[in-house]
VORO-816511 format. One record per atom (N, C-alpha, C): residue number from 1; residue in one letter; chain; x, y, z. Coordinates in steps of 0.2 Angstrom, whole numbers, plus 5000, padded with zeros to 4 digits. Layout:
// VORO-816511
nr NUM, rest A, kette A, px X, py Y, pz Z $
...
END
This chain:
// VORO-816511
nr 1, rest X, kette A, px 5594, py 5560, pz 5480 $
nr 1, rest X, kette A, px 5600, py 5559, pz 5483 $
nr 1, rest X, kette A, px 5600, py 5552, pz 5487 $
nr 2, rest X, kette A, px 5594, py 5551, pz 5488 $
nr 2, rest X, kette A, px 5593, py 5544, pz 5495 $
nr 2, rest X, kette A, px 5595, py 5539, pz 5490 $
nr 3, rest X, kette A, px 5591, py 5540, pz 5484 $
nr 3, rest X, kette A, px 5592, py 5534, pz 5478 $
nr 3, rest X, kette A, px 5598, py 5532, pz 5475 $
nr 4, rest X, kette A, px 5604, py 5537, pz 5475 $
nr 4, rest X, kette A, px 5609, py 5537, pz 5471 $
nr 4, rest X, kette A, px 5614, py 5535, pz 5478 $
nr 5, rest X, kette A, px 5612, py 5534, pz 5486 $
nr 5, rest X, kette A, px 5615, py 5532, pz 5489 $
nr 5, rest X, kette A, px 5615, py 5522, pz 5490 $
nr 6, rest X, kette A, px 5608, py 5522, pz 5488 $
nr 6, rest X, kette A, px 5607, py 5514, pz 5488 $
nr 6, rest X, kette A, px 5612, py 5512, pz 5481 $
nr 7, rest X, kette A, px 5610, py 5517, pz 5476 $
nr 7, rest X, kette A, px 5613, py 5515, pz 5470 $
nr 7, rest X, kette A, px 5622, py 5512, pz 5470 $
nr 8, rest X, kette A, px 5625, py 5518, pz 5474 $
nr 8, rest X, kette A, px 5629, py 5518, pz 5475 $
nr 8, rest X, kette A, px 5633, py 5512, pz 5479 $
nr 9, rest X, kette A, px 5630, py 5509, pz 5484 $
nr 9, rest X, kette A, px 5629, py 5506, pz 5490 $
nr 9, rest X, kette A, px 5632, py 5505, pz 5495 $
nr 10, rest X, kette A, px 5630, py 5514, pz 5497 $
nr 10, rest X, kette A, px 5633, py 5515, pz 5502 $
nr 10, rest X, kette A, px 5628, py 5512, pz 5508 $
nr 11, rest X, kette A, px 5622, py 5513, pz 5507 $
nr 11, rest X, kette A, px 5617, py 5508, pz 5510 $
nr 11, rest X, kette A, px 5615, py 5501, pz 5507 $
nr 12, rest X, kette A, px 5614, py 5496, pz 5514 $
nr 12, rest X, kette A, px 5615, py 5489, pz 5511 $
nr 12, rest X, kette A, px 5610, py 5486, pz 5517 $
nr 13, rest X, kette A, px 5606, py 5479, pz 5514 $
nr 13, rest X, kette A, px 5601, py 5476, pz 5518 $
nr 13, rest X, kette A, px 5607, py 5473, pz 5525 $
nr 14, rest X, kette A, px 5604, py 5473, pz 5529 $
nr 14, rest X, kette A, px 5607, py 5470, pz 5534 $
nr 14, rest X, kette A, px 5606, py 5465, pz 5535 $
nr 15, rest X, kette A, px 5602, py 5460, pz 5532 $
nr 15, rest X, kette A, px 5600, py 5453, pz 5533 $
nr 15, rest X, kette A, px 5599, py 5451, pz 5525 $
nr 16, rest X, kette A, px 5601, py 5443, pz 5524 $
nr 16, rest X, kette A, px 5597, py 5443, pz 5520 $
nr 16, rest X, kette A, px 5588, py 5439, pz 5518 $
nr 17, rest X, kette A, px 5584, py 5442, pz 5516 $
nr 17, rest X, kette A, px 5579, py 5443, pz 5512 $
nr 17, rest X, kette A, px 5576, py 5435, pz 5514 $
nr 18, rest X, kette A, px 5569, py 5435, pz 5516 $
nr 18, rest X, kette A, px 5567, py 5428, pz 5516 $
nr 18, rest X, kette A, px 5559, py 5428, pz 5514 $
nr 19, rest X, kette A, px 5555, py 5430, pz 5512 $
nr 19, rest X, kette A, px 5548, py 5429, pz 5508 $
nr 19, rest X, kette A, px 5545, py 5427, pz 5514 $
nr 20, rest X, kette A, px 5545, py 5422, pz 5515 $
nr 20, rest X, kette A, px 5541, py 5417, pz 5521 $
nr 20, rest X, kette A, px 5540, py 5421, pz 5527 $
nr 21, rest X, kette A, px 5547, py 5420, pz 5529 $
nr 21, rest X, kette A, px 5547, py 5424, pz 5537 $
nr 21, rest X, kette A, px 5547, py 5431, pz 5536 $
nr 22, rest X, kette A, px 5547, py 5434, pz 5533 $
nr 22, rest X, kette A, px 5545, py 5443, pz 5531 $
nr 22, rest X, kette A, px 5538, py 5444, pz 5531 $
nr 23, rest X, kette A, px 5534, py 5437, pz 5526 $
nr 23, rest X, kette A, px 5526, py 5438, pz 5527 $
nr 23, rest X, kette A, px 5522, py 5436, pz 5535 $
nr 24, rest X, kette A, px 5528, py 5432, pz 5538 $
nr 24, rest X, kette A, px 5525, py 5429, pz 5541 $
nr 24, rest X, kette A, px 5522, py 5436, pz 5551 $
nr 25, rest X, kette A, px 5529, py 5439, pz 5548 $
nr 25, rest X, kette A, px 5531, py 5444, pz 5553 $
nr 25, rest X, kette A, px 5525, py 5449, pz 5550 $
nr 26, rest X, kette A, px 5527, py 5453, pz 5546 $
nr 26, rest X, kette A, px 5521, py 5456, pz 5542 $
nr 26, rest X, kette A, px 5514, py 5454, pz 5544 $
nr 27, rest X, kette A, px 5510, py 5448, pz 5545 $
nr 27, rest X, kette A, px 5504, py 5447, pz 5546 $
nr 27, rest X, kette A, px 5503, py 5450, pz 5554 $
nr 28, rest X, kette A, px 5508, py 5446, pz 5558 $
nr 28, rest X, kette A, px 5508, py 5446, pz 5564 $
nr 28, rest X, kette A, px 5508, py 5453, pz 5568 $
nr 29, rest X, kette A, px 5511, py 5458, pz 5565 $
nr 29, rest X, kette A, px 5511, py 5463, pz 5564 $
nr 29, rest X, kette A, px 5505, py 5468, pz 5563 $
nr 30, rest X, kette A, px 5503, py 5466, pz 5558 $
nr 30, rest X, kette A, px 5495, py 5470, pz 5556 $
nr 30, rest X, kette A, px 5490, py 5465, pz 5560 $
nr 31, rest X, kette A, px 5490, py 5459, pz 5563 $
nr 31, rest X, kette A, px 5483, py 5456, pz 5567 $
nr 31, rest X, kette A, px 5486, py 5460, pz 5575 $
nr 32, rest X, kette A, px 5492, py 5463, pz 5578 $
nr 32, rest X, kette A, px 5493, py 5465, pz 5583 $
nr 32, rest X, kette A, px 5490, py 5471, pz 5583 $
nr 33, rest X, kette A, px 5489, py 5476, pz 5578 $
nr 33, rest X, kette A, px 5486, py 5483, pz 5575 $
nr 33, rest X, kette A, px 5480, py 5483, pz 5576 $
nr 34, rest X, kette A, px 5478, py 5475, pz 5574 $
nr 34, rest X, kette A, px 5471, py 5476, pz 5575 $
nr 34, rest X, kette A, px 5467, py 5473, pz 5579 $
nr 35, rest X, kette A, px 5469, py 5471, pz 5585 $
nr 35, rest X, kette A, px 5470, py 5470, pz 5591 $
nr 35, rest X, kette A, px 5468, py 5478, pz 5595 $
nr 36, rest X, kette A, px 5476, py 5479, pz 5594 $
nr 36, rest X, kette A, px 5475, py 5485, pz 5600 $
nr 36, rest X, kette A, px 5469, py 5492, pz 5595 $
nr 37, rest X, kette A, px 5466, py 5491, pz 5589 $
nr 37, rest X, kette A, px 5462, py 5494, pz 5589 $
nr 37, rest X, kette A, px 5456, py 5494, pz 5592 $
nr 38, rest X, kette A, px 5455, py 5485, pz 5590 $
nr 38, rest X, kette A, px 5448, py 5483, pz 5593 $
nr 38, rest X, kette A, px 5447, py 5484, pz 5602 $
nr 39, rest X, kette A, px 5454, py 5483, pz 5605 $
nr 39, rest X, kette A, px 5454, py 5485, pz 5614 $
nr 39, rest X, kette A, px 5452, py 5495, pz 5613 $
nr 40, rest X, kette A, px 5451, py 5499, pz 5610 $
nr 40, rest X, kette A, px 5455, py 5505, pz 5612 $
nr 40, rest X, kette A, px 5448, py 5506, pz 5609 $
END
């Protein structure tokens, strides 16, 4: 059902899509994770 909702699209991206700054966040995100592992 979730699928045939995108398909349909009634769900839709809210931004659009940029590789760069998506990876960039992404990293930033996982060295934050592994941060507060290494403190804990």
């Amino acid at each position: 059902m979730e699928l045939g909702n995108w398909f349909l699209d009634r769900y839709r991206v809210s931004r659009v899509l940029n590789p760069e700054e998506d990876l960039e966040e992404l990293q930033a995100a996982l060295e934050s994770d592994e941060e507060e592992g290494l403190a804990g």
